[in-house]
C-alpha positions as CSV (number, residue, x, y, z in Angstrom):
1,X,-34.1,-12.4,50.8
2,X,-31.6,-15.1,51.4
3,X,-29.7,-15.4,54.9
4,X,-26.5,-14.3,52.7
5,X,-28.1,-11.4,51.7
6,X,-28.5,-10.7,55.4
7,X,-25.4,-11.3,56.4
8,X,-23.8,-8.9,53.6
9,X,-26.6,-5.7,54.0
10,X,-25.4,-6.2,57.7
11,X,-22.0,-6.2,57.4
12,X,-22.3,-3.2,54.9
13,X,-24.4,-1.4,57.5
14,X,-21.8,-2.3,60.0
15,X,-18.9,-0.9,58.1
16,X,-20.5,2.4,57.2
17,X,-21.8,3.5,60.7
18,X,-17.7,3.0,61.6
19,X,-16.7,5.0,59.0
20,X,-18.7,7.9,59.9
21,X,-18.8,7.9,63.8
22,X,-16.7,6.9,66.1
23,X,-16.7,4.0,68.5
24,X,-14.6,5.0,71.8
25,X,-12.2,2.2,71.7
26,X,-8.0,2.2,71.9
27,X,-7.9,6.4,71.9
28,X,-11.0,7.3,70.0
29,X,-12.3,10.7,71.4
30,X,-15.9,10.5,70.5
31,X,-16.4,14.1,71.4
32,X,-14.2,15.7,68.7
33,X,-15.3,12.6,66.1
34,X,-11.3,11.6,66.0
35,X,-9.2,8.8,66.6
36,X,-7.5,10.9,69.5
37,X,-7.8,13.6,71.2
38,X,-5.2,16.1,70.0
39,X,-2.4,18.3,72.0
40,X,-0.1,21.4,71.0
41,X,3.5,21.8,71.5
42,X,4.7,25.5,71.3
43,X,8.5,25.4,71.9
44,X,10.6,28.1,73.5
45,X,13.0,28.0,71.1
46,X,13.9,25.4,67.8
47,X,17.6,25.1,66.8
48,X,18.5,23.2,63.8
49,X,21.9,22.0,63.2
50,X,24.2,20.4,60.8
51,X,27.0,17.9,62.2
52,X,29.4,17.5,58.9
53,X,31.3,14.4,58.3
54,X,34.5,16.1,58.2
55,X,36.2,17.6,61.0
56,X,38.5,19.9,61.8
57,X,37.2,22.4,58.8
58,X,35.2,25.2,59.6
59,X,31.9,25.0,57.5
60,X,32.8,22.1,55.0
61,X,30.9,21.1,52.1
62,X,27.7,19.4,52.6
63,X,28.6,15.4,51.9
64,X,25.7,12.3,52.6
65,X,27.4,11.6,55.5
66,X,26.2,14.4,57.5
67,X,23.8,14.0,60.8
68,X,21.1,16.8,61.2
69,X,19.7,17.6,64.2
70,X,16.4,19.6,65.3
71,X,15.7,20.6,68.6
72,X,12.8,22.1,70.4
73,X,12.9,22.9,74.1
74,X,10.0,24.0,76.2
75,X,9.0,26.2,78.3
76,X,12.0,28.1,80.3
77,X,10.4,30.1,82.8
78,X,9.8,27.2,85.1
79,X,12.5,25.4,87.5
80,X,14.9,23.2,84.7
81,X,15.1,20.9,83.5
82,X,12.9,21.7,80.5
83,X,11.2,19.3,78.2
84,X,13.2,18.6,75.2
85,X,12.6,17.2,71.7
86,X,15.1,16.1,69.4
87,X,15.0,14.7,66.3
88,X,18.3,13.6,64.4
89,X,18.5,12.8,60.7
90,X,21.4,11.0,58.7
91,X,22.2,13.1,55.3
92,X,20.4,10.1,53.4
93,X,17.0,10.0,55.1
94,X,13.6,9.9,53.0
95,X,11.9,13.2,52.6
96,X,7.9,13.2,52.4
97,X,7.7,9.8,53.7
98,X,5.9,9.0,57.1
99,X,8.5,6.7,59.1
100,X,7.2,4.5,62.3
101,X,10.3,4.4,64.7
102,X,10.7,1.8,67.7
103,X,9.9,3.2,71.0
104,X,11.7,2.9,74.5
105,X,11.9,4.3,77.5
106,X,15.5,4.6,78.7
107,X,14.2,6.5,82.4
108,X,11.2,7.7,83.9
109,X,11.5,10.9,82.1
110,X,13.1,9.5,78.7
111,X,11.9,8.3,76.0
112,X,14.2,7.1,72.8
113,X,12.9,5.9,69.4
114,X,14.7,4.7,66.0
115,X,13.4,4.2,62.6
116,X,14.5,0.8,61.2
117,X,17.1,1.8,59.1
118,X,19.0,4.3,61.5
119,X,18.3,7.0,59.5
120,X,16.2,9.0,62.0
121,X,16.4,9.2,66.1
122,X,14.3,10.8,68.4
123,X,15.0,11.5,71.9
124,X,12.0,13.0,74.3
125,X,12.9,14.0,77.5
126,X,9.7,14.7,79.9
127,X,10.9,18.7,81.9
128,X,9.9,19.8,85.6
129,X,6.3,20.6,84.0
130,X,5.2,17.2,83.1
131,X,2.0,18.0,81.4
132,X,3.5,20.6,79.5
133,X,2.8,18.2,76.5
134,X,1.3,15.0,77.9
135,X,2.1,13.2,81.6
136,X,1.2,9.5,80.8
137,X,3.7,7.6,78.8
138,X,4.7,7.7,75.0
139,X,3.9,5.0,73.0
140,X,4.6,5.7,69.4
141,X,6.3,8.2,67.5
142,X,6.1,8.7,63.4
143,X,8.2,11.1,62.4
144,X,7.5,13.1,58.4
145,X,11.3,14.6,57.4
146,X,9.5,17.8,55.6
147,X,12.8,19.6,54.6
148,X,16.1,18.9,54.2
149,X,18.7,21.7,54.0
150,X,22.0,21.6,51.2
151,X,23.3,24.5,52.6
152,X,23.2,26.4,55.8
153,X,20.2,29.0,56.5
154,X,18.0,26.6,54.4
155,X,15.1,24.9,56.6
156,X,15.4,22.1,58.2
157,X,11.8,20.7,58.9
158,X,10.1,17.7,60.1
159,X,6.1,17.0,60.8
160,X,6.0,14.6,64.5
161,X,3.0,12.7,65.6
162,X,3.6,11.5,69.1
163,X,0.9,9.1,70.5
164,X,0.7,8.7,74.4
165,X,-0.9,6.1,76.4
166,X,-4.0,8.0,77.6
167,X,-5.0,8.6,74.0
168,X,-4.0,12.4,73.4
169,X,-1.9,13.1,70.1
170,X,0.6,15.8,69.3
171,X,0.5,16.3,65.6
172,X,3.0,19.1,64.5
173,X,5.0,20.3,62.0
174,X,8.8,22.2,63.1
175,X,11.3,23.5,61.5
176,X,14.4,25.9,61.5
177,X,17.1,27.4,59.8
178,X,20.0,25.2,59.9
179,X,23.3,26.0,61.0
180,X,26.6,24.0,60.8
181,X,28.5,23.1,63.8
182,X,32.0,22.6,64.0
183,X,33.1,19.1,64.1
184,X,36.5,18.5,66.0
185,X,38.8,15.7,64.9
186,X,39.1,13.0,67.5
187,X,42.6,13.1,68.9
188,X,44.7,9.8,68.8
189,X,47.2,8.8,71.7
């Protein structure tokens, strides 16, 4: 055989043994055969809400300049404050579509992330209970918009994958019923 021929069965031989282990680099957690090692999130309680673009009308018609908002606290038998997820969308954000958003931390317990576009925030803030989902920091956040309501009671769902630091995952999918919030004019002086 030629020393090309070598070179390719090795590099073929390489490339399969990755794809079917796992080699304990940058999160890998060789023990469950996975890129990281995954975590669960059970809320207390999930609100979702619509903030409509006009005010000063109780329940308005839907419109694509309305904000949604869904929010997941944690546990609330513990000393406050509680760990909090929330997740805004803008009436026009893409459904079914995994978006990367820009991580930061505003405070040691805070953690704020944007998609490109605007379209979708996300605000984590770390409760009393620290390892209630994961004490080391966050470092990236994808978030999947799974349903998007047209009129209140309809679901308002999104799937998050948080990454952290140490290499743990929380991959999960929430949602709730939304409900429209009354949107006060702002007053002019």
């Amino acid at each position: 055989m030629k020393t090309g021929h070598w070179v390719l069965l090795a590099g073929l031989t390489a490339a399969a043994s990755l794809s079917i282990g796992c080699i304990p680099i940058g999160g890998c957690d060789a023990a469950n055969n996975g890129y990281r090692s995954p975590l669960s999130f059970t809320p207390s309680s999930t609100e979702a809400f619509r903030t409509p673009a006009t005010c000063g009308v109780m329940n308005p018609p839907y419109t694509s300049q309305d904000t949604f908002s869904l929010e997941l606290t944690g546990d609330t038998s513990g000393p406050a404050p509680y760990t909090t997820i929330t997740v805004a969308f803008s009436a026009t954000a893409v459904q079914s579509q995994a978006v990367p958003l820009v991580v930061s931390q505003s405070s040691p317990t805070t953690y704020i992330a944007e998609s490109q576009d605007g379209s979708i925030r996300f605000s984590f803030q770390v409760g009393s209970n620290a390892a209630e989902i994961d004490s080391s920091a966050l470092d990236a956040v994808i978030v999947t918009l799974t349903a998007m309501p047209t009129a209140d009671g309809q679901l308002l769902g999104a799937e998050l994958e948080l990454d952290f630091d140490d290499g743990h995952e929380l991959d999960q999918t929430y949602g709730g019923p939304v409900q429209t919030e009354y949107s006060a004019c702002p007053t002019h002086q």
